[in-house]
DSSP file (Angstrom, degrees, kcal/mol; ACC not computed):
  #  RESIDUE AA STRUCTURE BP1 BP2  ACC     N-H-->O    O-->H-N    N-H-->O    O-->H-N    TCO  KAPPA ALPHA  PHI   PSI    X-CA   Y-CA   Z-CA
    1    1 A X              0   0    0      0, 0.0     2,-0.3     0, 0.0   131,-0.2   0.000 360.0 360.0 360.0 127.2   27.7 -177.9  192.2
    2    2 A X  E     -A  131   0A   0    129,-2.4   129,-1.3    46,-0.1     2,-0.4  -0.671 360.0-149.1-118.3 172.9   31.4 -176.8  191.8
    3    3 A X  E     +A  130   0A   0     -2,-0.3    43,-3.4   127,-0.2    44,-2.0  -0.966  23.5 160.2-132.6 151.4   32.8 -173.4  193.4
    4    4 A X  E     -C   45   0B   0    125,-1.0     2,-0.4    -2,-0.4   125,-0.2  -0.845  36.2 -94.2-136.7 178.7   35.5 -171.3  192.2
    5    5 A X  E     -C   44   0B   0     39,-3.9    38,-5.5    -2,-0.2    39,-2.7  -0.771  43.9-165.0 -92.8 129.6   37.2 -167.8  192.1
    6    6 A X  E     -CD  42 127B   0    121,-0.6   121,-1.2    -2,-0.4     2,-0.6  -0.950  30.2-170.2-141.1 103.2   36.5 -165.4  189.7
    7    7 A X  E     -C   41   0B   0     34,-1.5    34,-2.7    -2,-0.3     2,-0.7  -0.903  20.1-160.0-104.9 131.7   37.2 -162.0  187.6
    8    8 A X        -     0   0    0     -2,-0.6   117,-0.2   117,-0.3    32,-0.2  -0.852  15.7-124.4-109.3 144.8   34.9 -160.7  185.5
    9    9 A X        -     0   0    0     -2,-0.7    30,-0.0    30,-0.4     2,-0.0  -0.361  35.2-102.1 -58.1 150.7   35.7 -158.2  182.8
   10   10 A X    >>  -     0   0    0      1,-0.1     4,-2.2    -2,-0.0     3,-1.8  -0.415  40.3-102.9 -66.5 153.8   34.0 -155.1  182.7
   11   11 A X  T 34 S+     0   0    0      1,-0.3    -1,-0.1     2,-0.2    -2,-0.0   0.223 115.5  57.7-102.2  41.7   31.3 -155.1  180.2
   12   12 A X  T 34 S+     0   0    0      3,-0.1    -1,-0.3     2,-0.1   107,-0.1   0.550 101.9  50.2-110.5  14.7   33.2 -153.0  177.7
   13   13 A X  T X> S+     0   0    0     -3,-1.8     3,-2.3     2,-0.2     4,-1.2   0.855 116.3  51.0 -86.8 -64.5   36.0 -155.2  177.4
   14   14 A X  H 3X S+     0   0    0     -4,-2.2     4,-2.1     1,-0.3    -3,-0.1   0.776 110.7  42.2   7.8 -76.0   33.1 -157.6  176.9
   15   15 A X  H 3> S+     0   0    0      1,-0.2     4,-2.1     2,-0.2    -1,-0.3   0.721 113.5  57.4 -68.7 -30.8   31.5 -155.8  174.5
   16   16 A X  H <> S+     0   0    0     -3,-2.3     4,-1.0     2,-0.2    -1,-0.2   0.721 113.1  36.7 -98.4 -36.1   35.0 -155.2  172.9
   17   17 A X  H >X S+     0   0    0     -4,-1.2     3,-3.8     2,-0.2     4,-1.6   0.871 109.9  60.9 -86.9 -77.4   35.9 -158.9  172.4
   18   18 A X  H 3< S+     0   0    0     -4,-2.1    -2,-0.2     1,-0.4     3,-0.2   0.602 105.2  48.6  12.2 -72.7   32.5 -160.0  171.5
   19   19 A X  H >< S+     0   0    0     -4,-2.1     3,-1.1     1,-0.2    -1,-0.4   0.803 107.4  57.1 -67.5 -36.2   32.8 -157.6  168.5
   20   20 A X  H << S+     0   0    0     -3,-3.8    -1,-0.2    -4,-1.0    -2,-0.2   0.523 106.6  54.6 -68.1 -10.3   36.3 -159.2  167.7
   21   21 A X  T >< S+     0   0    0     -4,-1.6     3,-0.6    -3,-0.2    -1,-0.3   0.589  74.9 101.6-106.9  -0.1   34.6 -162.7  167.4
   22   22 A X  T X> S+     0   0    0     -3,-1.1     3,-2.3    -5,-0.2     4,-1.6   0.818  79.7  39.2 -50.6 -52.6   32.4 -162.2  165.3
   23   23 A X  H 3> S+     0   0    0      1,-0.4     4,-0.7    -4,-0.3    -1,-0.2   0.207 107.2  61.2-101.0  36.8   33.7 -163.5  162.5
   24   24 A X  H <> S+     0   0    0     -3,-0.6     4,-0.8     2,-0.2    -1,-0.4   0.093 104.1  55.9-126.2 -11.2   35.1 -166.3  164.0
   25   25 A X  H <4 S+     0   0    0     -3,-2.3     6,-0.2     2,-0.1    -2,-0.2   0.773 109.9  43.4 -83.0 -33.9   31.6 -167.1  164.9
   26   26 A X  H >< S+     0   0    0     -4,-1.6     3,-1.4     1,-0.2    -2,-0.2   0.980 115.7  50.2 -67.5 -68.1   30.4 -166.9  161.4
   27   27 A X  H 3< S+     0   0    0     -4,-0.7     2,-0.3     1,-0.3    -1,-0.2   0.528 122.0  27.1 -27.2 -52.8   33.2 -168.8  160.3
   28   28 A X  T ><  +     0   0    0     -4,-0.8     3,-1.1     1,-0.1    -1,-0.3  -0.615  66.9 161.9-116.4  57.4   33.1 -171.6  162.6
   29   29 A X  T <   +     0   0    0     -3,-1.4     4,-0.1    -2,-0.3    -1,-0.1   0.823  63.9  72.7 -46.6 -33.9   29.5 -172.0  163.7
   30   30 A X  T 3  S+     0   0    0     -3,-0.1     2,-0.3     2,-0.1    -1,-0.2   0.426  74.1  97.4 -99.6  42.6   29.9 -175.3  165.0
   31   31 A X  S <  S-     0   0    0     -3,-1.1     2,-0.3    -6,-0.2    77,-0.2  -0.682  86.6-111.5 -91.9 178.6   31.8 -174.6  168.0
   32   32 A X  E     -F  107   0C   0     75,-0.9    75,-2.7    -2,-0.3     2,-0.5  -0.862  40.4-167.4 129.0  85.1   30.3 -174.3  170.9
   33   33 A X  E     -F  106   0C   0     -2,-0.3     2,-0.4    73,-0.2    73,-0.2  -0.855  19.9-129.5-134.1 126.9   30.7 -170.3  171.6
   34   34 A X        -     0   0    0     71,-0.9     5,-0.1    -2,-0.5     3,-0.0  -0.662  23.5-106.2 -89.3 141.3   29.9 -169.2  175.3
   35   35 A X        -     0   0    0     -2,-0.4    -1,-0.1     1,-0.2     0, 0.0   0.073  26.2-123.8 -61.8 178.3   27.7 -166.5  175.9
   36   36 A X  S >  S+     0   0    0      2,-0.2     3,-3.6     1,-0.1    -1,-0.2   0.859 107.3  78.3 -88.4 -36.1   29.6 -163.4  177.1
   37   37 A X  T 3  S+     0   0    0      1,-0.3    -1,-0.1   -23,-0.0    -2,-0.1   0.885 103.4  44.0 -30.1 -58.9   27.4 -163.3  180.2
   38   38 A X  T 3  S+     0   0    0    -30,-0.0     2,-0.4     2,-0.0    -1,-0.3   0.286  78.5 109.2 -73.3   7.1   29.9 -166.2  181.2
   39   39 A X    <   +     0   0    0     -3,-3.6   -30,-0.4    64,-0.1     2,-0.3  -0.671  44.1 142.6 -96.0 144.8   33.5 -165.3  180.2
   40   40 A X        -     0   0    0     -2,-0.4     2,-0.5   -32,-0.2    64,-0.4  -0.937  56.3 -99.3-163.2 174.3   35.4 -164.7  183.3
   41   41 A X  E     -C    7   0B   0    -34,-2.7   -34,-1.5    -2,-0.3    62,-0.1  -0.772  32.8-147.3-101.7  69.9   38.9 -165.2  184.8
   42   42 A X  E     +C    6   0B   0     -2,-0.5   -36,-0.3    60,-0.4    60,-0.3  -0.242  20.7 175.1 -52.7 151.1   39.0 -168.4  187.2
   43   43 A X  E     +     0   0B   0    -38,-5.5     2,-0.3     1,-0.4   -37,-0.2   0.531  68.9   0.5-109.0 -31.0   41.5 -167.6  189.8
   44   44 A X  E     -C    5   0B   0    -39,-2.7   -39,-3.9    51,-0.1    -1,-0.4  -0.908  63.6-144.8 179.3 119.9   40.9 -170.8  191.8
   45   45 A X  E     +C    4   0B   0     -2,-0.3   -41,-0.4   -41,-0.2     3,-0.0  -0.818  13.9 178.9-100.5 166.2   38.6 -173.8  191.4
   46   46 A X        -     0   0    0    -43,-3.4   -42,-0.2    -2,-0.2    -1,-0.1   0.585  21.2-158.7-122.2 -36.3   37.4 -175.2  194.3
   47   47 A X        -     0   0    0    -44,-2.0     2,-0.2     2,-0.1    -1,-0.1  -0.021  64.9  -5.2  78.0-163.9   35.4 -177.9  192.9
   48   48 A X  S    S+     0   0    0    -46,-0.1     2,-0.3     1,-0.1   -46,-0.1  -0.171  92.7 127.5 -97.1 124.2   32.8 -179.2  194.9
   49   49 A X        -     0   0    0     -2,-0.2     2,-0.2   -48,-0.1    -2,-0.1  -0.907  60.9-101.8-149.5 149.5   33.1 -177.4  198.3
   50   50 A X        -     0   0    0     -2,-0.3     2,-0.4    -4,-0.1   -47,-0.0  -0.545  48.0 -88.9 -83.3 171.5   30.7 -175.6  200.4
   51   51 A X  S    S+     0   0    0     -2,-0.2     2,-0.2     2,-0.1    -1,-0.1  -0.696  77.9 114.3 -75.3 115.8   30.7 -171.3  200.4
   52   52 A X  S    S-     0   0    0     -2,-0.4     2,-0.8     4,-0.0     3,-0.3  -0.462  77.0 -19.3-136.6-133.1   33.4 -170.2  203.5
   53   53 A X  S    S+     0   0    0     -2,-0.2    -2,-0.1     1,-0.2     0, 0.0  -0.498  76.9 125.3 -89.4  62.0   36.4 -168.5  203.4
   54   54 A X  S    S+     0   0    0     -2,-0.8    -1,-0.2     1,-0.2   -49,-0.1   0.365  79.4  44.9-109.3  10.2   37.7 -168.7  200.1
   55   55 A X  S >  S+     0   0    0     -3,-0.3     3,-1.5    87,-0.1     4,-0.3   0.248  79.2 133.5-110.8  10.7   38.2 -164.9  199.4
   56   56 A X  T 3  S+     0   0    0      1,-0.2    87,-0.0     2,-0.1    -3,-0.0  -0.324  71.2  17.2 -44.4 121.3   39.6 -164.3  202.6
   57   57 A X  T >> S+     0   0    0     -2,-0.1     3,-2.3    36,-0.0     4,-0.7   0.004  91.3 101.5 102.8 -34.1   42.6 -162.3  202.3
   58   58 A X  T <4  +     0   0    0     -3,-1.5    88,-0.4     1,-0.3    -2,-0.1   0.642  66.0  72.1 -70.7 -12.0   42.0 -161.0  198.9
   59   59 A X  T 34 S+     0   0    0     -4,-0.3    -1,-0.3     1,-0.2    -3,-0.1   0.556  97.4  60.4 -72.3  -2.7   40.6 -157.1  200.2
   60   60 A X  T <4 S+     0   0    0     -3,-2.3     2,-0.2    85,-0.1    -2,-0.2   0.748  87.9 103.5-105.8 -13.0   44.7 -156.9  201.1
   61   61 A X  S  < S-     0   0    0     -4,-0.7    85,-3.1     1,-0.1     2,-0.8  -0.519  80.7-118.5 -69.0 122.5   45.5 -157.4  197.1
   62   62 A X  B     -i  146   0D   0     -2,-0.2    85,-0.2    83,-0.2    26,-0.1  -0.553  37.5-107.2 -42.1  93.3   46.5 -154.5  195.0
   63   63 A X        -     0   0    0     83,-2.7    -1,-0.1    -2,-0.8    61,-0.1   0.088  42.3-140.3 -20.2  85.4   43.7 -154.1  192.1
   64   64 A X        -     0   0    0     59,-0.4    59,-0.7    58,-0.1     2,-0.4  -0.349   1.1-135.3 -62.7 156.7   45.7 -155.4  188.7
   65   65 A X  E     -J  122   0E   0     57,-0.2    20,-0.8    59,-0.0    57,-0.3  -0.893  33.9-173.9-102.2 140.8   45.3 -153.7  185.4
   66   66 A X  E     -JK 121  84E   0     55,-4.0    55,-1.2    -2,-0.4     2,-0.3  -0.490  23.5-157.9-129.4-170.1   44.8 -156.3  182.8
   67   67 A X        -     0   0    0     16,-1.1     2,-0.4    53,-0.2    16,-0.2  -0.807  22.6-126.7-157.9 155.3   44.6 -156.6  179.4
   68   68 A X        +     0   0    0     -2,-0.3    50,-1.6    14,-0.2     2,-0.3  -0.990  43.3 173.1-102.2 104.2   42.9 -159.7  177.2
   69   69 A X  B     -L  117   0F   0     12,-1.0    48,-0.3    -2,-0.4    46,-0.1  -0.866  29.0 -36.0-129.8 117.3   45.5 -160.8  174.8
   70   70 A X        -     0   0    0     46,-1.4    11,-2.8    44,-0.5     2,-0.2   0.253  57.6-107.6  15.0-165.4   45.9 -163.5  172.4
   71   71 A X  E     +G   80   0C   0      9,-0.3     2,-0.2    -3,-0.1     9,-0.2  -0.645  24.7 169.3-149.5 170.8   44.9 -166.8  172.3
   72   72 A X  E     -G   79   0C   0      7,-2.6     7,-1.2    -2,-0.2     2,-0.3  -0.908  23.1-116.3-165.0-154.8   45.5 -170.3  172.4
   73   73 A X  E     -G   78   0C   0     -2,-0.2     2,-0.3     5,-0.2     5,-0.2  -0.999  16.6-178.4-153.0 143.0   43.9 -174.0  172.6
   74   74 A X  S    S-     0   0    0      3,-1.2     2,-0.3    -2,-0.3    -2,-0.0  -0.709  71.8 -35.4-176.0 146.3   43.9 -177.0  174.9
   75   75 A X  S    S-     0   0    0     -2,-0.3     2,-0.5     1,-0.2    -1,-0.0  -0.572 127.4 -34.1  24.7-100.1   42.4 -180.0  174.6
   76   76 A X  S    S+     0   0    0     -2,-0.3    32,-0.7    -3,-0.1     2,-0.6  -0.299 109.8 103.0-129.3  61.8   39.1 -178.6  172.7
   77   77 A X  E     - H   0 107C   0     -2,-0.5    -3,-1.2    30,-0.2     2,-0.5  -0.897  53.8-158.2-147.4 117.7   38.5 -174.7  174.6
   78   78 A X  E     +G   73   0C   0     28,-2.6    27,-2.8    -2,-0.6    28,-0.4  -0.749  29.5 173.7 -80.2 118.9   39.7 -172.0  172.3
   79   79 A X  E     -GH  72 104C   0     -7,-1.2    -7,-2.6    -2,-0.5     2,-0.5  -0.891  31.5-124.7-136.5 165.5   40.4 -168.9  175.3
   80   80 A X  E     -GH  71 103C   0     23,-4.3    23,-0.9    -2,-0.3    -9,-0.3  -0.916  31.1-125.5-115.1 136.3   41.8 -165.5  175.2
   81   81 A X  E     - H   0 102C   0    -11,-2.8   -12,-1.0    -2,-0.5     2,-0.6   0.045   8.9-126.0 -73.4 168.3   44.8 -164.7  177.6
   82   82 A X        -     0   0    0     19,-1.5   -14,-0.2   -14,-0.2     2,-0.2  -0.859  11.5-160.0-128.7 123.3   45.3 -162.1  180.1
   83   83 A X        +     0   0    0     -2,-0.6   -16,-1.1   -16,-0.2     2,-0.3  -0.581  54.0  84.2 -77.2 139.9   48.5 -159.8  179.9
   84   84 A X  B    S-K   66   0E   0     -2,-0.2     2,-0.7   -18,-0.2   -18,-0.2  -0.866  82.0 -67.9 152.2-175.8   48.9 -158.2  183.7
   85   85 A X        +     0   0    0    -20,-0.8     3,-0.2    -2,-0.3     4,-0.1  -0.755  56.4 141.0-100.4  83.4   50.2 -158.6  186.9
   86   86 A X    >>  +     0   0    0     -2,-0.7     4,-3.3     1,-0.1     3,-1.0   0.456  35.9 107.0-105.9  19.5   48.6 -161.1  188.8
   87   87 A X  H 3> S+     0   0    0      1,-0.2     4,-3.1     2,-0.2     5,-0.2   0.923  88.6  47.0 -61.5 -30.5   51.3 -162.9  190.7
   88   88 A X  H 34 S+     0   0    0      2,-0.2    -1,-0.2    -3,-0.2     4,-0.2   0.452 113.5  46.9 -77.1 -13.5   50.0 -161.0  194.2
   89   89 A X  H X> S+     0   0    0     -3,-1.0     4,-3.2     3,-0.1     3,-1.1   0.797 116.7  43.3-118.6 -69.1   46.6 -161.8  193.5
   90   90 A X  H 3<>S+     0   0    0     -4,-3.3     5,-2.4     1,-0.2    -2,-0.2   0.920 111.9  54.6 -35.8 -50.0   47.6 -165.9  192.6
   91   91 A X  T 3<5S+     0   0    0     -4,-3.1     3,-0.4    -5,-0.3    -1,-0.2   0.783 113.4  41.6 -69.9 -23.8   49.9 -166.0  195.5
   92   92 A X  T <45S+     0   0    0     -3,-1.1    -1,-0.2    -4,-0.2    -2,-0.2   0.979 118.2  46.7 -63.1 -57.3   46.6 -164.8  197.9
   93   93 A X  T  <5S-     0   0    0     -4,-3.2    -2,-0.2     1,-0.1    -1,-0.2   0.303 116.0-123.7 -87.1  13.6   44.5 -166.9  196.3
   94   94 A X  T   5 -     0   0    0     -3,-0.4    -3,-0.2    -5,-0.2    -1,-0.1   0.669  35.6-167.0  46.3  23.2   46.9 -169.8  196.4
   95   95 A X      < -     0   0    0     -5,-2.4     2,-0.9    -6,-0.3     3,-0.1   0.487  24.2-108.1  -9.3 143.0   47.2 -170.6  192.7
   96   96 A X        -     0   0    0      1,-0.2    -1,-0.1     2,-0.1    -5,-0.0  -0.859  40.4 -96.4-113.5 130.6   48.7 -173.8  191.7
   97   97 A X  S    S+     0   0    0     -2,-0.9     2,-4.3     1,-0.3    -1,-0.2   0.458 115.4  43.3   2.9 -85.1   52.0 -173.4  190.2
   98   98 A X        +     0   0    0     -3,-0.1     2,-0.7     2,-0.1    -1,-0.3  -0.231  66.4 145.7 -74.8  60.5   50.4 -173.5  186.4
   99   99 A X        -     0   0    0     -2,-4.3     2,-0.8    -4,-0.0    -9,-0.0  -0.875  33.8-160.0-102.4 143.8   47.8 -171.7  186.3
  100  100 A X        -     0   0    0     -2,-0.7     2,-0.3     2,-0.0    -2,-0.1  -0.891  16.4-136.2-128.0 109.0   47.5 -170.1  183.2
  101  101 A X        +     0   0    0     -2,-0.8   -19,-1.5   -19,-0.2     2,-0.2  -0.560  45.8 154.9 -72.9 132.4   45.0 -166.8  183.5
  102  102 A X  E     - H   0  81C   0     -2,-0.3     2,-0.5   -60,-0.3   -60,-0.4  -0.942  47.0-134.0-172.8 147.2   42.7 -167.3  180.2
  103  103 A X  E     - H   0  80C   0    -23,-0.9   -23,-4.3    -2,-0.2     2,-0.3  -0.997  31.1-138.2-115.5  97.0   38.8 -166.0  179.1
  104  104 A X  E     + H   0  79C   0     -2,-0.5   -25,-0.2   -64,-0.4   -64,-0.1  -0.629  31.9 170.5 -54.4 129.7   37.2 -169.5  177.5
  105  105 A X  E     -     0   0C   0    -27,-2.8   -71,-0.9     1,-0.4     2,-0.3   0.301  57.5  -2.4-127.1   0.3   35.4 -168.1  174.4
  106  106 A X  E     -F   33   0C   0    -28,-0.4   -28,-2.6   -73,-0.2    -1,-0.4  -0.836  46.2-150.8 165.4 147.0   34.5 -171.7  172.8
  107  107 A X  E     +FH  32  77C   0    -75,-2.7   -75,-0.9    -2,-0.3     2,-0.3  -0.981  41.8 115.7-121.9 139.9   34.8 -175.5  172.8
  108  108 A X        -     0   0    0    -32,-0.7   -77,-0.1    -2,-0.3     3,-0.1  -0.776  68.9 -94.0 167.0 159.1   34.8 -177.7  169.6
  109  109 A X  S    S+     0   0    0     -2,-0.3     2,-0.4     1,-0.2    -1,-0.1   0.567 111.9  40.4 -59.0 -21.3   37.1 -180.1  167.8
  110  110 A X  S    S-     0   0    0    -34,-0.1    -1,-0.2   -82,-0.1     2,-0.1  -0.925  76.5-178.6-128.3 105.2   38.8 -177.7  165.2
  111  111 A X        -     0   0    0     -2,-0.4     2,-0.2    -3,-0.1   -38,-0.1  -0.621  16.7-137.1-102.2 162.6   39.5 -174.3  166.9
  112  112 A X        -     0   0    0     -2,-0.1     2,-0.6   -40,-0.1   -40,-0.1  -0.667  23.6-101.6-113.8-172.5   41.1 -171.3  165.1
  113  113 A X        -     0   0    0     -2,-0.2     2,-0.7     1,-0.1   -40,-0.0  -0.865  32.1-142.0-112.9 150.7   43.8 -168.9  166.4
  114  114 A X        -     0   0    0     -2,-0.6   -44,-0.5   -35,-0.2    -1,-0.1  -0.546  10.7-162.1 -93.4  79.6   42.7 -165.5  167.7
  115  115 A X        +     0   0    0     -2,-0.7     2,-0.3   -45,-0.1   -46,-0.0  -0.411  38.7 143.8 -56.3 129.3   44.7 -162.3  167.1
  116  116 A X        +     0   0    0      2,-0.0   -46,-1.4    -2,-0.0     2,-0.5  -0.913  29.7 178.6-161.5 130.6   43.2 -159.7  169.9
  117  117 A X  B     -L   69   0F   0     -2,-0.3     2,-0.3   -48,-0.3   -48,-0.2  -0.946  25.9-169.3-125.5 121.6   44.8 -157.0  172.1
  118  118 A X        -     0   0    0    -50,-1.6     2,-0.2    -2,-0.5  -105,-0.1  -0.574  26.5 -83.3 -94.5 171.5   41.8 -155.8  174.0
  119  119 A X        -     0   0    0     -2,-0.3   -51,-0.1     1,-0.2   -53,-0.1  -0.611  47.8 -90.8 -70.2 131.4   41.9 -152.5  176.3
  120  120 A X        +     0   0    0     -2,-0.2     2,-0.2   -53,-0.1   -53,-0.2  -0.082  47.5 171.9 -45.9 152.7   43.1 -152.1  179.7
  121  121 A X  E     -J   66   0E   0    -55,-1.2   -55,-4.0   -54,-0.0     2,-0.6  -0.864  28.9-122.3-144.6 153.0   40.5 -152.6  182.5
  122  122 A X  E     -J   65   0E   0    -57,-0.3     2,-0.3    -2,-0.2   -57,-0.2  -0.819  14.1-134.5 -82.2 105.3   41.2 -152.9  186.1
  123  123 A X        +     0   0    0    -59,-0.7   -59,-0.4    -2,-0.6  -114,-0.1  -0.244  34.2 167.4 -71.9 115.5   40.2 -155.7  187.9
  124  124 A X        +     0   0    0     -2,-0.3    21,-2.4   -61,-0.1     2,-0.3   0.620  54.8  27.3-114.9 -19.8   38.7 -154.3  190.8
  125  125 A X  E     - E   0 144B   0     19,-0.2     2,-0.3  -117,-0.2  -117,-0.3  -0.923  63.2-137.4-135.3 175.7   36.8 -156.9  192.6
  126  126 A X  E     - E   0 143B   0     17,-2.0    17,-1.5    -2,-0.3     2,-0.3  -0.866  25.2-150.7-109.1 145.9   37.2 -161.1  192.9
  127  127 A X  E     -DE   6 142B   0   -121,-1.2  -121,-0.6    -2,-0.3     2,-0.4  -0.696   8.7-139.3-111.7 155.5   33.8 -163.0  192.7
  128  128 A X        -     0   0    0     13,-2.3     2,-0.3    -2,-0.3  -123,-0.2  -0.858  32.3-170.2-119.2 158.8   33.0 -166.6  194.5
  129  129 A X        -     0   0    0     -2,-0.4  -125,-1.0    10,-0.3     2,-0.4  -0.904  22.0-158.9-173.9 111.2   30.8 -168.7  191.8
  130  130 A X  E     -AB   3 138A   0      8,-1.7     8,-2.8    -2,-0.3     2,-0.4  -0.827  18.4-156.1 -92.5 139.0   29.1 -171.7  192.2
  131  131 A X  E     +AB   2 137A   0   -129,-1.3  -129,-2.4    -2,-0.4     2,-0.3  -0.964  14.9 178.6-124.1 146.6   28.7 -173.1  189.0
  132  132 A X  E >>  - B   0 136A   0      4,-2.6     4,-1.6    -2,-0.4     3,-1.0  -0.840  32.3-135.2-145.7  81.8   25.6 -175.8  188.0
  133  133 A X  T 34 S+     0   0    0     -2,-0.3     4,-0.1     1,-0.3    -2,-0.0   0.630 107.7  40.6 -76.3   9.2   25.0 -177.3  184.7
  134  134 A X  T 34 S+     0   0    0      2,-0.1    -1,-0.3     1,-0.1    -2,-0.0   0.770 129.7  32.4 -97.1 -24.4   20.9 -176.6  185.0
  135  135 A X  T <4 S-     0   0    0     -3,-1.0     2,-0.5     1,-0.2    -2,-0.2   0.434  90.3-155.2 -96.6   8.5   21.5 -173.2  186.5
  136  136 A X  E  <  -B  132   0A   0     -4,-1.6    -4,-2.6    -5,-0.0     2,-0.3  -0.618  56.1  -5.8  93.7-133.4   24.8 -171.8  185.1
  137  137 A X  E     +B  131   0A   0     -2,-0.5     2,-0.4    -6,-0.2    -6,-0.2  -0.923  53.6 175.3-106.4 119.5   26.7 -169.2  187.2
  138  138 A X  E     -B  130   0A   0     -8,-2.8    -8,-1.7    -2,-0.3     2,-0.8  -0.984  29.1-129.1-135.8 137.5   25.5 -167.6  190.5
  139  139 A X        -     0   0    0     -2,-0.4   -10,-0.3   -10,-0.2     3,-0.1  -0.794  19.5-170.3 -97.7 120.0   28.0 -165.1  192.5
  140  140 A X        -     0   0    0     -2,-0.8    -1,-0.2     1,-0.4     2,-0.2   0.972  61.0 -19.5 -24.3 -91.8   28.2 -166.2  195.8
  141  141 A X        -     0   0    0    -13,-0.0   -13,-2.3     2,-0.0    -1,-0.4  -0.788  61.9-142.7-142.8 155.8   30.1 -163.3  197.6
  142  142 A X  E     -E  127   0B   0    -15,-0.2   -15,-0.3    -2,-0.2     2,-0.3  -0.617   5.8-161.0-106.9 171.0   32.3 -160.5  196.2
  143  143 A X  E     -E  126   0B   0    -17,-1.5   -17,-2.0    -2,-0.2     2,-0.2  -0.803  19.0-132.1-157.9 126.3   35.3 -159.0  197.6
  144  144 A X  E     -E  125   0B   0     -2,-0.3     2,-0.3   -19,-0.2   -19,-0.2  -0.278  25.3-128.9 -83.0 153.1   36.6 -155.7  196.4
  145  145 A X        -     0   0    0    -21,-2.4   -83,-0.2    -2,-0.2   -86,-0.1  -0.573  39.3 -85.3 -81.5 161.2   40.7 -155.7  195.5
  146  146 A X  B     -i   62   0D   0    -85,-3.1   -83,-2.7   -88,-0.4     2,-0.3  -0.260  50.7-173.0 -73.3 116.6   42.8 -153.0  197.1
  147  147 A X        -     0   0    0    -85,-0.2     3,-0.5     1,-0.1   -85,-0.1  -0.928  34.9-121.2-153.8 140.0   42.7 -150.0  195.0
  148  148 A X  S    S+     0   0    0     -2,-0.3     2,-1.4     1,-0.3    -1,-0.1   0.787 117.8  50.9 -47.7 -43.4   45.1 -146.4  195.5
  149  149 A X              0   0    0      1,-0.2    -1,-0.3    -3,-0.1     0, 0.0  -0.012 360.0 360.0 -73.0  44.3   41.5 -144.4  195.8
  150  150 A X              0   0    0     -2,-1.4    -1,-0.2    -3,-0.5    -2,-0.2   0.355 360.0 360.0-128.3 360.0   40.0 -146.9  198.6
């Protein structure tokens, strides 16, 4: 069981990429293509740790507005980036220097490249996630971000 920190897209940005991948699904069936249920934003792995305080602090972070935009590859996980501001939200969550904010959408040995500008969303709360490879995903705890109506 491994733990990290988490944004999930709202599920029309989902819905929104999903429909942009399609035919990058047909095309390349034998990737490896992750359900959408699972695409998220790690903020911070924790890797195998017990559940404490590792959104502490993060109710005092300003709510970014994101975007999902374009793509890239390393080593074999095709992802889609995120355009926004998240340095206040890395610097809470104690980021390490290169972290590179990214939605994995597929694993496999020949990736393609993905043009996509999704729609702003605001990312409104941070998730904790134990992750399991017979059980998936399960959210811990939540913690909502700092937002102008709050």
């Amino acid at each position: 069981m491994s733990l990290f920190s988490a944004l999930f897209p709202p599920d029309d940005v989902v819905e929104e990429l999903h429909d942009a991948l399609r035919p990058f699904r047909r095309a390349y069936p034998r990737l490896r293509w992750q359900h959408p249920a699972r695409w998220h934003v790690t903020v911070r792995f924790f890797g195998e740790a017990e559940p404490a305080d590792q959104l502490d602090g993060l109710d005092r972070v300003t709510a970014p507005v994101l975007r999902l935009r374009g793509s890239g590859t390393f080593r074999k996980v095709l992802w889609i980036g995120v355009d926004g501001p998240l340095g206040e939200l890395g610097e809470a969550a104690h980021v390490p220097p290169d972290w590179r904010p990214h939605v994995t959408v597929a694993r496999g040995a020949v990736l393609p490249h993905v043009e996509f500008t999704g729609r702003e969303w605001t990312a409104t709360e941070v998730a904790l996630v134990r992750s399991d490879p017979a059980e998936g995903y399960t959210v811990l705890d939540r913690v909502r971000l700092s937002t102008s109506n709050a």
